[in-house]
C-alpha positions as CSV (number, residue, x, y, z in Angstrom):
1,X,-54.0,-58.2,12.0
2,X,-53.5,-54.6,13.6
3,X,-56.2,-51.7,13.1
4,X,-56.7,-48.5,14.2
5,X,-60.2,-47.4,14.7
6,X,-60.0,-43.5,14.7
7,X,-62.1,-40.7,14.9
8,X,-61.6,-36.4,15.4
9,X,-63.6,-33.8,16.7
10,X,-63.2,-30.1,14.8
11,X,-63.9,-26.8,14.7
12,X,-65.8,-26.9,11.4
13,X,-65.9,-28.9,7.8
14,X,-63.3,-27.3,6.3
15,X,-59.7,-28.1,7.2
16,X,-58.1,-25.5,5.2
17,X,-60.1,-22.8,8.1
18,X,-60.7,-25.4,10.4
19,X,-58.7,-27.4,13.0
20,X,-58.6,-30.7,14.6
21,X,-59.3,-30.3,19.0
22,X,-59.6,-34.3,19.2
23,X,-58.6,-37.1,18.4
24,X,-58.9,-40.7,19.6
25,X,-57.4,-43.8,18.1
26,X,-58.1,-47.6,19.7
27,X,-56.2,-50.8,18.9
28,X,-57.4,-53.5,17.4
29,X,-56.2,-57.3,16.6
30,X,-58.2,-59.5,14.6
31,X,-60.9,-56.4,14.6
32,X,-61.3,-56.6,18.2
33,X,-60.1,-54.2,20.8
34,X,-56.9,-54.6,22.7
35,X,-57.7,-51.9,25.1
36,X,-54.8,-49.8,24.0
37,X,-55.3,-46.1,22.9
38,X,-54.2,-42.9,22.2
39,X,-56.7,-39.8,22.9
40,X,-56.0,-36.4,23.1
41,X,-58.0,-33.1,22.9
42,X,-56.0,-30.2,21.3
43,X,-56.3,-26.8,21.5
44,X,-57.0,-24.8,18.0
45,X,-54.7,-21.6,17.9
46,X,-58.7,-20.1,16.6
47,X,-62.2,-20.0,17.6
48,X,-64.4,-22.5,18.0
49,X,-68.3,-22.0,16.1
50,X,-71.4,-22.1,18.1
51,X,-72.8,-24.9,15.6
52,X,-69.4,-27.1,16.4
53,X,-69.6,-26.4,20.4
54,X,-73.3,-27.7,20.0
55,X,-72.1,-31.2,18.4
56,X,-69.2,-32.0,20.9
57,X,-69.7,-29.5,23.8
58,X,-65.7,-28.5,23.4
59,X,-65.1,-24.9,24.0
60,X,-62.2,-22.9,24.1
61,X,-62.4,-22.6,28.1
62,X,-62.0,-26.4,28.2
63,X,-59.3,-26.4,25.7
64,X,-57.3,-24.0,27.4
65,X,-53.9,-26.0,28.5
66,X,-54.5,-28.1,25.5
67,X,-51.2,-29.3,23.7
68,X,-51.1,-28.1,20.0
69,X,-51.2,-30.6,17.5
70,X,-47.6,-30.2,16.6
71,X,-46.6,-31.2,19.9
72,X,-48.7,-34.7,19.8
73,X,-48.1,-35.2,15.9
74,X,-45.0,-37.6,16.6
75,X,-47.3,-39.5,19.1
76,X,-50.2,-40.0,17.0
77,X,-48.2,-41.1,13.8
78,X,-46.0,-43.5,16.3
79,X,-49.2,-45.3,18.1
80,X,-50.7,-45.4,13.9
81,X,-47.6,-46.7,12.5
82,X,-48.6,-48.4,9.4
83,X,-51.7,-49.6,10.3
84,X,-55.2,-50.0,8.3
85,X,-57.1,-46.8,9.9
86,X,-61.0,-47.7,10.5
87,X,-62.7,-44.4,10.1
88,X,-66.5,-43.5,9.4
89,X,-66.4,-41.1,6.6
90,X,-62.9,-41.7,6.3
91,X,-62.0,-38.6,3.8
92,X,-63.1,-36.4,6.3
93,X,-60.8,-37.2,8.9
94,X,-57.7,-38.0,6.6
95,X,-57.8,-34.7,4.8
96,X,-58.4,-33.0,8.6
97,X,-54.9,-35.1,9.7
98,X,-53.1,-34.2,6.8
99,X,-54.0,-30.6,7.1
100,X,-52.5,-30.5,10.6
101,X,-49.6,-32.9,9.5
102,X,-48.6,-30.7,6.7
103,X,-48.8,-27.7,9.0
104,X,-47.0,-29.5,11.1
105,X,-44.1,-30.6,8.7
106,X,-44.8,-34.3,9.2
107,X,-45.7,-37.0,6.4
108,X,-48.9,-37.1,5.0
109,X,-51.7,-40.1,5.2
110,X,-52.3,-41.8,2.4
111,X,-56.1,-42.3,1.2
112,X,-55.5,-45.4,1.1
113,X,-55.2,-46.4,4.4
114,X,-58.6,-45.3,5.4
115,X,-60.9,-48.3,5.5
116,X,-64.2,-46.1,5.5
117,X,-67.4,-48.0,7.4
118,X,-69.7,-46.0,5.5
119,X,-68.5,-47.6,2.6
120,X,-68.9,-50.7,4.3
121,X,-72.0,-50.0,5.3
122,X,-73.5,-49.2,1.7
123,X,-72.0,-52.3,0.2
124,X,-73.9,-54.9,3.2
125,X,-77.0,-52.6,3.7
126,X,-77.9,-50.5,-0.5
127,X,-80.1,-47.4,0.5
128,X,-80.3,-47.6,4.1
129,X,-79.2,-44.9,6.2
130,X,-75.3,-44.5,7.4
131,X,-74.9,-42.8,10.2
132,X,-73.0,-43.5,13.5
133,X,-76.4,-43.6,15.2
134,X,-78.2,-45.7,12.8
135,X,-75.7,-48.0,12.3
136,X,-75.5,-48.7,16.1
137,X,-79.3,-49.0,16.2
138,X,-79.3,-51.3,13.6
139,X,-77.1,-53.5,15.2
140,X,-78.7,-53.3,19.0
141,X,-75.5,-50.9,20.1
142,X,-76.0,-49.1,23.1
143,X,-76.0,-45.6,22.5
144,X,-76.7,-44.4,25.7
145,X,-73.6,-43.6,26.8
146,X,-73.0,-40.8,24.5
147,X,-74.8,-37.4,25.4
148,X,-72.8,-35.4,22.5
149,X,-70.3,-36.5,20.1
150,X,-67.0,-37.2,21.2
151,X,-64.0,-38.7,19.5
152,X,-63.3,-41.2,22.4
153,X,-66.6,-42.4,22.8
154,X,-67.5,-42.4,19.1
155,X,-64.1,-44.4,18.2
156,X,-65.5,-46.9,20.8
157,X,-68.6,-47.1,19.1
158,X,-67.4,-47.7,15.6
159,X,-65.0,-50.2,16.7
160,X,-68.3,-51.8,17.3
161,X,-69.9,-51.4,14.3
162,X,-66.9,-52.4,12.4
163,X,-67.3,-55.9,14.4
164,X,-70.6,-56.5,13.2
165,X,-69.9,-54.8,9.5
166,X,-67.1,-57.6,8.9
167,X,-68.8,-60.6,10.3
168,X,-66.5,-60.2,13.2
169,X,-69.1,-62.0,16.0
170,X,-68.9,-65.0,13.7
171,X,-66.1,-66.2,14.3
172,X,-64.9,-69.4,12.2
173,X,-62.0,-72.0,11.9
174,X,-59.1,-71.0,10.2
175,X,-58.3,-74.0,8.2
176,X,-55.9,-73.2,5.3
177,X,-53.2,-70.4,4.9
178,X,-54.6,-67.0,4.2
179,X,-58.4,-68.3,5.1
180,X,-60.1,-65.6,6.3
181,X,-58.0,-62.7,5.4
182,X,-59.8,-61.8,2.2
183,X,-63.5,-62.5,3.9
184,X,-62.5,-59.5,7.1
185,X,-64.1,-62.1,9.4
186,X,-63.0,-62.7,12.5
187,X,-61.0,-66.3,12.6
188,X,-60.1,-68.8,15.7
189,X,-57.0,-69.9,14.6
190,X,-56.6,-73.5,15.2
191,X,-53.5,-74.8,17.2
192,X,-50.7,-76.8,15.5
193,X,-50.1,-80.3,16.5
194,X,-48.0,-81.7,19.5
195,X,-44.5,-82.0,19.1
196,X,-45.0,-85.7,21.2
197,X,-48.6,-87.3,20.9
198,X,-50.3,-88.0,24.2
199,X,-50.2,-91.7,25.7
200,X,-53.2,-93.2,24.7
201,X,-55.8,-93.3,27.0
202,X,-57.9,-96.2,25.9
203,X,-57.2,-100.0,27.6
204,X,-56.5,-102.5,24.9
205,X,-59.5,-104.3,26.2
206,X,-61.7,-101.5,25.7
207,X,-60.0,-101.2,21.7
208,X,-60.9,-104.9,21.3
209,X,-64.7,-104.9,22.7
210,X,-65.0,-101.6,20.0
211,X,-63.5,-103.3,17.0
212,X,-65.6,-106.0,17.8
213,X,-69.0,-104.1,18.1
214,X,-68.2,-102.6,14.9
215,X,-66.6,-105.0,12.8
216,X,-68.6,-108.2,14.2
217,X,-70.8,-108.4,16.8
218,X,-73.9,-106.6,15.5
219,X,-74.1,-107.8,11.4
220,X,-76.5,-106.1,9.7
221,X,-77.7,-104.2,12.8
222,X,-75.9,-101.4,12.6
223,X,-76.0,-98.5,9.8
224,X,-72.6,-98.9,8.3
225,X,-73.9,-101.9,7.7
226,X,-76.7,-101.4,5.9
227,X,-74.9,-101.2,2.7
228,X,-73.6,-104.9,2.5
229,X,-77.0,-105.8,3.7
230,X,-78.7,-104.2,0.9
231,X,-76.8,-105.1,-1.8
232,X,-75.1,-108.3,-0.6
């Protein structure tokens, strides 16, 4: 099952002023990651707010040969393709990408691609707290690799919170069709038999001296034979 874990960095909260300067998207199958992405920072054709600079340190200086987003648009929808889209505060970042896609003349997201952690989170964890950083405390995730928020770094970070918000590190047998799809845990799929069975690799001999220990030798002995001892 392919996911996109995906996160942006903006210029403000309101994507009818503001724009989009990153964006970061990682791969995963069966909710790990495949080590494939698609990260870009993007330069906003407007100024960038003091309070926004102080979050993720991006300034227009650094922005400067930045692509605009129409340029990467047919990138970014090509590396998504139809893929469930793991977000934190998934509204957010779909209206943000369907601002820029509209002004860019390209199809809109649906909302219901976004499969938002937060909610996640509220459903496994009623009236804690939902942030990026407390979710990663909670779950012993390293946070010190982030000095300032970052849409590459913070996509990473999700895609481990998303592991442990589905069960993901639990991994169990997939034993019937369609097991483990409903549960979003993360499933060993079990191998299907060999077109041609091995030789066997036990001596006749050593088939007789078992048959006998179990059907003869020891009687009563023996706990599967309790049974007929007991009510014999």
């Amino acid at each position: 099952m392919r996911e996109i874990v995906l996160d942006t960095e903006t210029t403000g909260l309101d994507p009818a002023d503001h724009r989009i300067i990153e964006v970061c998207c990682l791969e995963l199958d069966n909710h790990l990651p495949t080590g494939k992405f698609f990260h870009r920072l993007i330069h906003p054709e407007r100024d960038i707010p003091e309070d926004s600079i102080r979050v993720h340190g991006l300034t227009l200086e650094k922005l400067e040969n930045a692509p605009l987003f129409e340029s990467i648009a047919d990138e970014l929808i090509a590396f998504m393709a139809d893929s469930p889209l793991v977000i934190h505060n998934a509204e957010f970042d779909i209206k943000f990408l369907n601002a820029e896609f509209a002004r860019a003349h390209r199809p809109l997201l649906p909302a219901s691609r976004g499969i938002d952690t937060i909610a996640l989170a509220k459903r496994r964890f009623p009236g804690a707290r939902y942030s990026l950083d407390e979710l990663c405390r909670r779950f012993n995730i390293d946070l010190s690799v982030r000095a300032k928020h970052g849409a590459r770094i913070d996509a990473e970070l999700l895609a481990q919170v998303y592991l442990e918000l589905v069960g993901g590190r639990q991994a169990r047998l997939l034993l019937a069709p369609g097991d483990g799809a409903a549960s979003g845990m993360s499933v060993i799929r079990v191998a299907r038999p060999r077109p041609v069975p091995l030789p066997p690799r036990i001596a006749p001999q050593e088939r007789e001296a078992h048959a006998r220990f179990v059907l003869g030798d020891l009687e009563g002995d023996v706990i599967w034979n309790w049974g007929a001892v007991l009510h014999g």
